[in-house]
C-alpha positions as CSV (number, residue, x, y, z in Angstrom):
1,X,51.5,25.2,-145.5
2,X,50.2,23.9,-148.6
3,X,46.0,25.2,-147.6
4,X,48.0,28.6,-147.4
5,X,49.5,27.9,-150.7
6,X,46.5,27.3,-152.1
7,X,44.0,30.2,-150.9
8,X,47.6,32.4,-151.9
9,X,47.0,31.2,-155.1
10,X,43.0,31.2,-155.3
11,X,44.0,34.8,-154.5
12,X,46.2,35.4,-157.3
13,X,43.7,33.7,-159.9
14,X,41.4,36.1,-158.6
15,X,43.3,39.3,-159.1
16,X,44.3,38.7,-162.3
17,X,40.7,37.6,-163.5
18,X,39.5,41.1,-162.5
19,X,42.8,42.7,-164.0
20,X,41.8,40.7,-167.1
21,X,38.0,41.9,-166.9
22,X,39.1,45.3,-166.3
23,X,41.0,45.5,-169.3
24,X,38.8,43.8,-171.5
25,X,35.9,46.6,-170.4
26,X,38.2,49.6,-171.1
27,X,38.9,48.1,-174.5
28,X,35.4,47.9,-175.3
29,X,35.2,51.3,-173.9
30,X,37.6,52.7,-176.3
31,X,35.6,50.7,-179.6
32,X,32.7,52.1,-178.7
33,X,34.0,55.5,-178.6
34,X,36.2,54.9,-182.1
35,X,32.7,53.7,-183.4
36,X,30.9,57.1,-182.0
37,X,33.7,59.6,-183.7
38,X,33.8,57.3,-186.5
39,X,29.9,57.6,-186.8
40,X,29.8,61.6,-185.9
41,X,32.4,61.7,-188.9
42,X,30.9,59.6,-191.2
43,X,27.1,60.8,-191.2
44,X,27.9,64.2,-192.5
45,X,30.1,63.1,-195.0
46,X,27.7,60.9,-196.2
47,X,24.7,63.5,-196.6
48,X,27.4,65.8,-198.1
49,X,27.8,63.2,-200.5
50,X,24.2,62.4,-201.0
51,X,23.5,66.3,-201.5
52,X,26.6,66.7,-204.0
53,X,25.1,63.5,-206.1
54,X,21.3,64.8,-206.2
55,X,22.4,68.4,-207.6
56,X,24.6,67.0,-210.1
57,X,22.5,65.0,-211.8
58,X,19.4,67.3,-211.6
59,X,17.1,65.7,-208.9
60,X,17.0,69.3,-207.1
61,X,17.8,72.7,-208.4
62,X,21.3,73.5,-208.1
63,X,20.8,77.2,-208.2
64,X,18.2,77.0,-204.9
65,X,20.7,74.1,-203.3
66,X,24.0,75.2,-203.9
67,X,26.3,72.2,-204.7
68,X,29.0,71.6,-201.9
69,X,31.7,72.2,-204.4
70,X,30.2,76.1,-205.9
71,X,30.0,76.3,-201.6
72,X,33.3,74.8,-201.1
73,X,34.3,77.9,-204.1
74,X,32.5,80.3,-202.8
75,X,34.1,79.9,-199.3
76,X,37.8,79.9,-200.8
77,X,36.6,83.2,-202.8
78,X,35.7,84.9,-199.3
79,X,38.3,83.7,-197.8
80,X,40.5,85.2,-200.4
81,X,39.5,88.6,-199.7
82,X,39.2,88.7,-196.5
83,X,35.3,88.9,-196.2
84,X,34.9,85.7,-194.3
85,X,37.4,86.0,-191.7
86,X,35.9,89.5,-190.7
87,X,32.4,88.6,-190.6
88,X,33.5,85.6,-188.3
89,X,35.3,87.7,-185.9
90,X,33.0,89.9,-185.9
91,X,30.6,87.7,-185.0
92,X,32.8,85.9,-181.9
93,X,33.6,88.5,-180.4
94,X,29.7,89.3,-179.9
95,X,29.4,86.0,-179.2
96,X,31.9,85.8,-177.0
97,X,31.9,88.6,-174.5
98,X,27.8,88.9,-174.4
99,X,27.8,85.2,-173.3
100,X,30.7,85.4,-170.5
101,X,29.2,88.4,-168.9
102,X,25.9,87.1,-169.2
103,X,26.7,83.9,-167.7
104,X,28.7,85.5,-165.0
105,X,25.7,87.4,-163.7
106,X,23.1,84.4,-164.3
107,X,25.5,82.3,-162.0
108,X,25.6,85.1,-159.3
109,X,22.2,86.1,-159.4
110,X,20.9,82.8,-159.6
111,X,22.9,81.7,-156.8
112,X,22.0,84.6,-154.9
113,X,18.0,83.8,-155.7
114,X,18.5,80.2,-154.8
115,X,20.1,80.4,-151.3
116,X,17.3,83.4,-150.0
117,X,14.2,82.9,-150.5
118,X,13.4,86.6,-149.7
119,X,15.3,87.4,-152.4
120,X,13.6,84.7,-154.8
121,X,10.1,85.7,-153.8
122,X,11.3,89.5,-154.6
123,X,12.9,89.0,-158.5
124,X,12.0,85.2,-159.5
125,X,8.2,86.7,-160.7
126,X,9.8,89.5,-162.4
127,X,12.4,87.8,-164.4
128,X,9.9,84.8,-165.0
129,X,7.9,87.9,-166.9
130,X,11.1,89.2,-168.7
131,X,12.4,85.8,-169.5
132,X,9.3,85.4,-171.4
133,X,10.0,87.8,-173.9
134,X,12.0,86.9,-177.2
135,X,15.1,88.3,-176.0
136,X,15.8,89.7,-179.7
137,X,12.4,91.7,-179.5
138,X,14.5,93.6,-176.9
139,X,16.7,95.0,-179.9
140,X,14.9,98.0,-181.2
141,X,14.9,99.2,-177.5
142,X,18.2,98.4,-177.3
143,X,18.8,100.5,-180.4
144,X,16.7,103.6,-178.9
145,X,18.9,104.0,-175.8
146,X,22.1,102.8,-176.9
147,X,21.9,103.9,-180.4
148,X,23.8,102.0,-183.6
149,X,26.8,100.0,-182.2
150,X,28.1,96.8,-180.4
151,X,26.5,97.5,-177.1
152,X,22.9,96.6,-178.3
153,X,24.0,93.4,-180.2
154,X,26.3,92.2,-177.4
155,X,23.2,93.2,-174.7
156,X,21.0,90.9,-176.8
157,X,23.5,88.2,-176.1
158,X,24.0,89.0,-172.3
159,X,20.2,89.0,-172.0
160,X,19.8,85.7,-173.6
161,X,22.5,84.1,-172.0
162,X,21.7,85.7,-168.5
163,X,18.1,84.3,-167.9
164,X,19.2,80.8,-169.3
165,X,21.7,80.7,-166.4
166,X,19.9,82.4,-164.0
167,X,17.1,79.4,-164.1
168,X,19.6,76.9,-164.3
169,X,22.0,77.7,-161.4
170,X,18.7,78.4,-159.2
171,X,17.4,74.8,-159.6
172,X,20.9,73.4,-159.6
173,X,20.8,74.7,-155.9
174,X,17.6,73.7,-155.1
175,X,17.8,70.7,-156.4
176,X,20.8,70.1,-154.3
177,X,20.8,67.3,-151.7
178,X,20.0,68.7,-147.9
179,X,22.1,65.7,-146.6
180,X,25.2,67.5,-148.6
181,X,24.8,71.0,-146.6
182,X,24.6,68.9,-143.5
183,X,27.4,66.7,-144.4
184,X,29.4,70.1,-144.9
185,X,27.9,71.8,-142.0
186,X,29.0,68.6,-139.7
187,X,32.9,69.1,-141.4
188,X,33.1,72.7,-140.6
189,X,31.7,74.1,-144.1
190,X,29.5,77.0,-143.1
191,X,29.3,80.3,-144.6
192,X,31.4,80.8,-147.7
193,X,33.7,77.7,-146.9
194,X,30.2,76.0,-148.3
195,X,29.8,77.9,-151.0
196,X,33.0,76.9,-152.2
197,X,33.2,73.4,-151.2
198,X,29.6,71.9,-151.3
199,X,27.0,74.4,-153.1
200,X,28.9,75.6,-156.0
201,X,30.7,71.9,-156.8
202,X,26.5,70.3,-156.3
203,X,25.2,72.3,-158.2
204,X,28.3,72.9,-161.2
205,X,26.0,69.8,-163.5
206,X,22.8,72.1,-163.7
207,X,25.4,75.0,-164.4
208,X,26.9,73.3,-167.4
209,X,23.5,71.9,-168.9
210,X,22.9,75.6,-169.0
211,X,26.0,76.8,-170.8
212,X,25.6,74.5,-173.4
213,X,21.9,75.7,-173.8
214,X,22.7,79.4,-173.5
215,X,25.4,78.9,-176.2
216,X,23.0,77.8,-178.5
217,X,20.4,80.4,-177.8
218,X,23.2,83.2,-177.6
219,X,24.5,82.4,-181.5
220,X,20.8,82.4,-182.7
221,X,20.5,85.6,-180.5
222,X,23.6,86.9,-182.1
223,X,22.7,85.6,-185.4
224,X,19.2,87.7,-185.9
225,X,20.8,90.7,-184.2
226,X,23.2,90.8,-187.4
227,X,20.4,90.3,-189.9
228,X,18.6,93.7,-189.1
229,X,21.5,95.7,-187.1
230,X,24.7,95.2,-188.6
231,X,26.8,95.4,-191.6
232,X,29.0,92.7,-190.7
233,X,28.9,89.0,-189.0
234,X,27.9,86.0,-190.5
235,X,24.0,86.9,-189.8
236,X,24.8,89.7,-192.1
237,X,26.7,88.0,-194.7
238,X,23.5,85.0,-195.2
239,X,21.2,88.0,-194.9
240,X,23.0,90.4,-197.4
241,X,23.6,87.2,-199.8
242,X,20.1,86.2,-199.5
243,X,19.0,89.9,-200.9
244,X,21.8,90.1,-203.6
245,X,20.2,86.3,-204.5
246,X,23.8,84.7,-204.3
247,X,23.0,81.2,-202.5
248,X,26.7,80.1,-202.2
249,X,27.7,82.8,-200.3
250,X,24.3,82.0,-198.3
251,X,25.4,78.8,-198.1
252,X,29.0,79.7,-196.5
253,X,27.7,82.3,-194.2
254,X,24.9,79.0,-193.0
255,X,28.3,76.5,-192.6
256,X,30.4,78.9,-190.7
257,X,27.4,79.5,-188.2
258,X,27.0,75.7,-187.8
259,X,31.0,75.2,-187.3
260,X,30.9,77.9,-184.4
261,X,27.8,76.7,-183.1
262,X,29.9,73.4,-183.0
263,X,32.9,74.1,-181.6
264,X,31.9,76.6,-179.2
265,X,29.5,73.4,-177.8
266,X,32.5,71.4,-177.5
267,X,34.5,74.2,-175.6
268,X,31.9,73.9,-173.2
269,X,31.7,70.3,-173.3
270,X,35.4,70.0,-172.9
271,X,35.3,72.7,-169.4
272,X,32.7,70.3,-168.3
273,X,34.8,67.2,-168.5
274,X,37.8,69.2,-166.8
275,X,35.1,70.4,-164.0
276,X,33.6,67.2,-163.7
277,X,35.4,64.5,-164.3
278,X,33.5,62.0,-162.1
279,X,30.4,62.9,-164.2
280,X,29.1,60.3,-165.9
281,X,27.0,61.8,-168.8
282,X,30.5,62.0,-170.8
C-alpha cells in the first residue's frame, strides 16, 4: 500500500511540475508578445519624435520635411472638408475589388496549372513572359480599350494581384508533400473530396505568403495608377500636392497610404491566423 502511495504521489509531483512549467512558458509567451506591441508602438513614436525635434530647431528644412504637427493640421484641414475621406475611398475600393478578383482567379488558375501538367506546360511560359512586365506599363493599354474610368485602374490591380497568386498557389501545390495525397487517397479523399480536404488546406501557407505580397504590390499598383489616371485617390492627392508644391498635404496623402498599406496587411494576417491556426510563423 504505501509503494502505491508513493509512485501515486511521485505522479502527482509530476503533473503539477509540468502544470507549473506550462504556465510559466505561456507567461513568458505573453511578455514577449507585450514587449513586441510595445516595441512596434514605441519605434514610430520615437522617430516621429525625433523628426518633430530636428525641424523645430532647424537641423532640416521644415518646408521640404513637413513637421508632424503642420501634417497632423493639414490632415484635420482635409478631413474637414471632406477631401481625405473621398480620396481614401476612392482609393479602397480600387484596392479592394481589383485584389479579390484578382486573387480569386490566381488561386483557380494556379491550382488548375499545378495539378496538370498539360495545362502548366501550355500557360506557365506565357504568363512567366507576362508576369515580367511592370504590370502598371499595362495602363495606357488599358486606357486605349477601356477608355477613362475605373475598369483600367481596377484591371491594373487584378493583373498585379493575379500573377502574384497564380505563382504562389502553383508552388504551394507542388511543393506539397506526396505522402499527404496518399495519405488522403488511402482515407477515401480522391477527386474533389481531396481538393477540399488535403490540397487546398497543404497548400493554404504558400497562398497566404502570397496575399500579403500581392497586397503590397496591388496598393503600389493602385497608387501609380492614380498619379497619371485619376482625379481622385490618395496617389492623386500626393501627386496633385506635389505639383501645387504643398508638402503637408503630400505628407497626409504619404501617411494615409502607409496606414492602408498597414491595416489591409494585418487583415490578411489576421484570415491567416483564423485559417491556420496550427501555423507557427504567428
Amino acid at each position: 500500500m504505501s509503494a502505491t502511495s508513493g509512485s501515486a504521489q511521485r505522479r502527482r509531483a509530476t503533473g503539477t511540475n509540468e502544470t507549473a512549467e506550462i504556465a510559466r512558458i505561456a507567461r513568458r509567451d505573453r511578455r514577449k508578445r507585450g514587449r513586441d506591441v510595445l516595441l512596434g508602438i514605441a519605434t514610430p513614436v520615437v522617430l516621429v519624435l525625433a523628426w518633430q525635434l530636428t525641424t523645430s530647431l532647424g537641423l532640416v528644412d521644415p518646408v521640404i520635411f513637413t513637421p508632424p504637427t503642420q501634417i497632423m493640421s493639414a490632415a484635420g484641414d482635409l478631413l474637414a472638408d471632406g477631401t481625405l475621406e473621398q480620396d481614401v475611398m476612392a482609393t479602397l475600393v480600387r484596392l479592394g475589388v481589383g485584389y479579390l478578383v484578382g486573387a480569386a482567379g490566381g488561386i483557380v488558375v494556379g491550382l488548375a496549372l499545378g495539378l496538370s501538367r498539360p495545362l502548366r506546360a501550355a500557360f506557365s511560359p506565357l504568363f512567366a513572359a507576362l508576369y515580367a512586365i511592370p504590370q502598371i506599363a499595362l495602363l495606357p493599354l488599358l486606357l486605349v480599350i477601356f477608355g477613362i474610368g475605373e475598369l483600367p485602374k481596377i484591371l491594373t490591380v487584378v493583373a498585379v494581384t493575379f500573377f502574384v497568386m497564380e505563382i504562389n498557389t502553383i508552388s504551394g501545390i507542388r511543393d506539397l508533400d506526396p505522402r499527404l495525397r496518399e495519405a488522403g487517397r488511402a482515407y477515401g479523399a480522391t477527386g474533389w473530396r481531396q481538393l477540399v480536404h488535403v490540397l487546398l488546406p497543404g497548400c493554404l501557407p504558400s497562398v497566404f505568403t502570397g496575399l500579403r505580397v500581392a497586397i503590397a504590390l496591388a496598393l503600389v499598383a493602385i497608387t501609380a495608377t492614380e498619379m497619371v489616371a485619376s482625379n481622385d485617390g490618395l496617389g492623386y492627392l500626393v501627386w496633385n500636392s506635389w505639383q501645387l508644391f504643398q508638402p503637408p498635404n503630400m505628407y497626409v496623402g504619404l501617411v494615409a497610404i502607409a496606414l492602408l498599406g498597414a491595416v489591409s496587411t494585418g487583415v490578411v494576417l489576421l484570415a491567416e491566423r483564423v485559417a491556420l491556426p496550427w501555423s507557427t510563423r504567428h
